[in-house]
N, C-alpha and C positions, 0 to 999 in steps of 0.2 A: 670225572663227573661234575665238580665244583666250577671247570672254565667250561662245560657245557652250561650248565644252567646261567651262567653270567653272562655266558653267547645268547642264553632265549631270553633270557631278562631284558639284555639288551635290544634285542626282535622285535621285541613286544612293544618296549616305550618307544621304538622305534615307528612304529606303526600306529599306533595310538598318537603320537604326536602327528603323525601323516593325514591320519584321518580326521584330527582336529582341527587340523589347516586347512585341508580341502572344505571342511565344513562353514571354516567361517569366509573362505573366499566364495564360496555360494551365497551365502547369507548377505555378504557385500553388493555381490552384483544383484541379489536380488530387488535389495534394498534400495538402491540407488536405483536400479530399472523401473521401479513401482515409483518414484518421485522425481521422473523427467516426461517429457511429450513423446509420443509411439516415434515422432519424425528423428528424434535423436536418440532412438536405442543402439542403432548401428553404432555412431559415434562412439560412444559412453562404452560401447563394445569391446572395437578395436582401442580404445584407450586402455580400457581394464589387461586385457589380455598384453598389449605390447607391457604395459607398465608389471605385470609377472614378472617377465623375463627381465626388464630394468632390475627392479627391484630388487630381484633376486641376488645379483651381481652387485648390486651397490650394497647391501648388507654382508655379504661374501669378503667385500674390499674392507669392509667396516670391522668385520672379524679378524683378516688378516692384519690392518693396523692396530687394532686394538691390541695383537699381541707383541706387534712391533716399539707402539708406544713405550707400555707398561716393561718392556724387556728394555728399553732404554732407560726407563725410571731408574730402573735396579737394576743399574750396572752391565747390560747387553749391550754389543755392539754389533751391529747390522752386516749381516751373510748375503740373504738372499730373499726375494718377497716374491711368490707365486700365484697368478690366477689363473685358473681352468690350467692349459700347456704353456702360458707365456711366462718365461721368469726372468727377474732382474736382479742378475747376482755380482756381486761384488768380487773381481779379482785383478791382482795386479795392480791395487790401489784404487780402479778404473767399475765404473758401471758398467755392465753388459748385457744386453739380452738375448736370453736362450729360450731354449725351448725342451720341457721334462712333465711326460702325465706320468702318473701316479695312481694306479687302481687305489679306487673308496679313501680319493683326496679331491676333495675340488679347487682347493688353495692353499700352499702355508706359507710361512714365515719363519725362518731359521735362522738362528743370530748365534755371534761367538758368546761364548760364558765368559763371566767375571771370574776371576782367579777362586779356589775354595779356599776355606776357611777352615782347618777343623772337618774336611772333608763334607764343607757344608756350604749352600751358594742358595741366593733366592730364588725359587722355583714356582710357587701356588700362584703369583701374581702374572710370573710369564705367564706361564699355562693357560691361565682361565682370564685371559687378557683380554682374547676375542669376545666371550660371552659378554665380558663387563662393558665392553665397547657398544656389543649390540641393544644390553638395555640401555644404556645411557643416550644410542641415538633414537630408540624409544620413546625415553622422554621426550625428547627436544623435538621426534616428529609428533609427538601426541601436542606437544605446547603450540605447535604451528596447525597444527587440523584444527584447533577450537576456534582459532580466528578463522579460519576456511569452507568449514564442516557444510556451508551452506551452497558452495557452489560442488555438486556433484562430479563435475570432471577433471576437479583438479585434487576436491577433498579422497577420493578413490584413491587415489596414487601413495597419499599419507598414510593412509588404512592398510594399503598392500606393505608398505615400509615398515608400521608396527609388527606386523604378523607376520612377514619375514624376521623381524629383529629377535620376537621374541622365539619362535620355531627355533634358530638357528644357536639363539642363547640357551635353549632348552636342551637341543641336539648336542650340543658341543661339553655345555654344563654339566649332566646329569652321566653320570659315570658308568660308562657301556661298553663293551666287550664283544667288537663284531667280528666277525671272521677272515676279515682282514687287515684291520687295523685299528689301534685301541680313540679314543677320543679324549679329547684334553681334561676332560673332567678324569675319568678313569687314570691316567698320567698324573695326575694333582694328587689324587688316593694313595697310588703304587707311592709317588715321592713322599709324600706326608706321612703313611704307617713305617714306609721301610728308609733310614735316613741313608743305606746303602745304595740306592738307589739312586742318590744324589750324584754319587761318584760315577757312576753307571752314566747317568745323564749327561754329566760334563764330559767325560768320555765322547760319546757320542757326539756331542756337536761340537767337540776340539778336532773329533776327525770329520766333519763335515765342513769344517773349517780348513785344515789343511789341506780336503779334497778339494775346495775352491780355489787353492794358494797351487794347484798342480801338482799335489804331492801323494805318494801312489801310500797305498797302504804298509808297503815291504819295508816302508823306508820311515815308518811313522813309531814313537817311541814303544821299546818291548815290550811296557809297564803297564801300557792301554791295553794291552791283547791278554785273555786270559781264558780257561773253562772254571765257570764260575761252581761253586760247589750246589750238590742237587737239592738241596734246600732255598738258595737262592736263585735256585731256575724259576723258582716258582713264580718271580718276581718278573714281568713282563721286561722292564727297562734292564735289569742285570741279564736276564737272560740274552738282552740283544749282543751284550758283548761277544757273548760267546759264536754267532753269529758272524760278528766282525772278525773275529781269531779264525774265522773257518773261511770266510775272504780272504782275510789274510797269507791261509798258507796256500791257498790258491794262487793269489800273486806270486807269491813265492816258487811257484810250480809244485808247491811238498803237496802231491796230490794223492798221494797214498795215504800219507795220514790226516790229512783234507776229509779225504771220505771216508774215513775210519772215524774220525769227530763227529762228521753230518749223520753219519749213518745211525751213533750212539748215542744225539741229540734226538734227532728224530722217531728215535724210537721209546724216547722218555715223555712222562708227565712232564712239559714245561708250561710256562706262558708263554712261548713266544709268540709273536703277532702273525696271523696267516698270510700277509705279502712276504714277510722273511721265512717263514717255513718253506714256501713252494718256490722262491730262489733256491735255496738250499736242495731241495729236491732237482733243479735244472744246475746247479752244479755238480751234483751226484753223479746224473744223466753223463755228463761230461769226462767224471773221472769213469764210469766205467765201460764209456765206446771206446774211450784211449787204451783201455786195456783190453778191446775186444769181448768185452763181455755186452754183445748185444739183446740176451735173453733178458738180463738185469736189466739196462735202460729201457727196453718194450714192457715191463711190468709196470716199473716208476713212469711213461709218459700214460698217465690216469685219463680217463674222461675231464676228471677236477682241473689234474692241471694243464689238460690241452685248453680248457675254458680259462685257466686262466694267463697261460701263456698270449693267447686272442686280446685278453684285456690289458696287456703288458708288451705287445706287439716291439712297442718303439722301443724297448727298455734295451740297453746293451747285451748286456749276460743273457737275456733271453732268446734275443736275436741269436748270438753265439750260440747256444744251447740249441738253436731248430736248426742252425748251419751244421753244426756238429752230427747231427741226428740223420738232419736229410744227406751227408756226406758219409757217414761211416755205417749208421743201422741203415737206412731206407737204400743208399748209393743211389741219389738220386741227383747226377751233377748238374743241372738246368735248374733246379730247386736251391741246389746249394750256392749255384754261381748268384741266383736271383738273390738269396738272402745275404751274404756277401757285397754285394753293391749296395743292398740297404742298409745294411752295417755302415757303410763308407759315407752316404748320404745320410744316414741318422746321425753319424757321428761329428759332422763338420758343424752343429748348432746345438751340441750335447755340453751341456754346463760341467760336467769332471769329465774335464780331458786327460787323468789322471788314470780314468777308468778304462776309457777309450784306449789308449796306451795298452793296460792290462787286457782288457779284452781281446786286442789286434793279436796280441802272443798268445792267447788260447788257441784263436782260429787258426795261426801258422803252424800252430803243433799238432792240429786236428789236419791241416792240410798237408803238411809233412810224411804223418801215418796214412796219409792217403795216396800218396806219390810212391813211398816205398813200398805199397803191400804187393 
């Protein structure tokens, strides 16, 4: 009942911030269209309207380095920087770029951690690195409209850069709990009440880090993988470990007790974040067409998570998981061959080749049980 109300909490300022933005980008165009000649509204128009869509991206970039920055301040060393699907990740000592969306992310930025301390590493400054970025370019656009203010078609452009900087410092800042993934402000919380979370954190982008360096999970130290006890589920970021242990034995093929984990996670009060729940749920899927239990995986593919498999289309394991499905529950091999090649072509510009690797061996052993039945 307590991560319901923190999902509408979250809704809510979600939407209240939506509706105050929409309101003052009215208020803009209105304004500046009442203080030009009828012959130039077109104009002032098509400026208004391209310069949304700018702006929006250039405060986006502005978020994502602001957390690149500040994680280099304090001791981060630079992973991988994402806008919209394009990312530029670090591997092999070597820049790269790939290509990874991300349901309910529009950009991030993921950096290796500094060593802990006392199971202790600076975190509030990463986290909320973006927001601090986007008011500070705030400032500096608000210090350049005062000398501008006068010429409407260029001063519009700086008004649109405010009220994105501040929207997206508000969006990011203000600690929310949506139904798919938590936001930085929220992250700063979890780390700052609970200092276990800390370790949990490092955790997580040590192996986002070795997933860049080519290294599969089966092979990543024992000590990271864990099922954290049910008190500290409650804690979004420890809970994800548990998450990564149930990858893990995936990798590993232990897929019986895989989905004996998944199965006893998901059926607990946790935090976990609802992009990793409903992977979890399409690993399920997986361990129980292997076993021929097609009644079980037609219960688990939900309305929810066929919506959200749609918004997760390119993602590997999910890919895997509708090949699995449309090969062993539906037997439908024109579907399975189709998803299959997308597998092949998703995966030749997929930033963890690591995964790609893993995943290849799910499908061979989905395709295996299909050859012998």
């Amino acid at each position: 009942m307590k991560k319901k109300k923190i999902e509408i909490f979250g809704l809510i300022i979600n939407i209240v911030l939506s509706i105050l933005f929409t309101v003052i980008l009215i208020f803009s165009l209105n304004s500046h269209l009442n203080s030009i000649p009828d012959e130039q509204e077109i104009i002032l128009m098509l400026i208004f309207f391209l310069s949304i869509y700018i702006t929006m991206y250039v405060q986006l970039i502005i978020h994502e380095l602001g957390h690149l920055i500040f994680g280099l301040m304090t001791g981060y060393k630079f992973s991988s920087f994402r806008i919209g699907n394009i990312m530029l990740l670090k591997t092999g000592g070597k820049l790269k770029i790939k290509k990874l969306t991300i349901a309910g992310t529009a950009g991030q930025c993921l950096m290796s951690p500094p060593d802990l301390k006392d199971n202790k590493m600076p975190v509030i400054i990463y986290n909320l690195g973006g927001a601090l970025l986007n008011i500070i370019s705030c400032i500096i656009f608000f210090i350049i409209f005062l000398f501008i203010k006068d010429n409407d078609f260029i001063s519009v452009i700086f008004e649109l850069s405010i009220a994105y900087g501040i929207y997206f410092a508000a969006l990011n800042a203000i600690p929310m709990k949506t139904g798919t993934i938590d936001n930085d402000g929220y992250n700063a919380l979890s780390l700052k009440i609970n200092p276990d979370a800390q370790k949990a954190f490092w955790i997580q982008l040590k192996i986002n880090e070795m997933q860049s360096k080519g290294t599969r999970l089966k092979n990543m130290p024992d000590e990271w993988f864990y099922i954290p006890k049910p008190i500290e589920m409650k804690n979004n970021l420890i809970a994800s470990i548990a998450v990564f242990t149930c990858n893990r034995m995936m990798d590993q093929h232990n897929f019986e007790d895989a989905n004996l984990r998944m199965k006893q996670i998901l059926r607990a009060k946790t935090a976990i974040i609802g992009i990793h729940r409903n992977l979890l749920v399409c690993d399920r899927i997986f361990c129980e067409l292997i076993n021929d239990n097609k009644n079980t995986a037609k219960k688990l593919m939900t309305p929810e998570l066929q919506n959200f498999i749609k918004s997760m289309k390119d993602f590997p394991s999910v890919i895997r998981t509708e090949y699995t499905y449309a090969l062993l529950c539906e037997e439908d091999m024109d579907k399975a061959n189709q998803l299959k090649k997308k597998f092949i072509e998703r995966g030749k510009n997929y930033p963890y080749q690591s995964d790609i690797r893993s995943e290849k061996e799910l499908i061979d052993i989905a395709t295996n049980i299909k050859k012998n039945k």
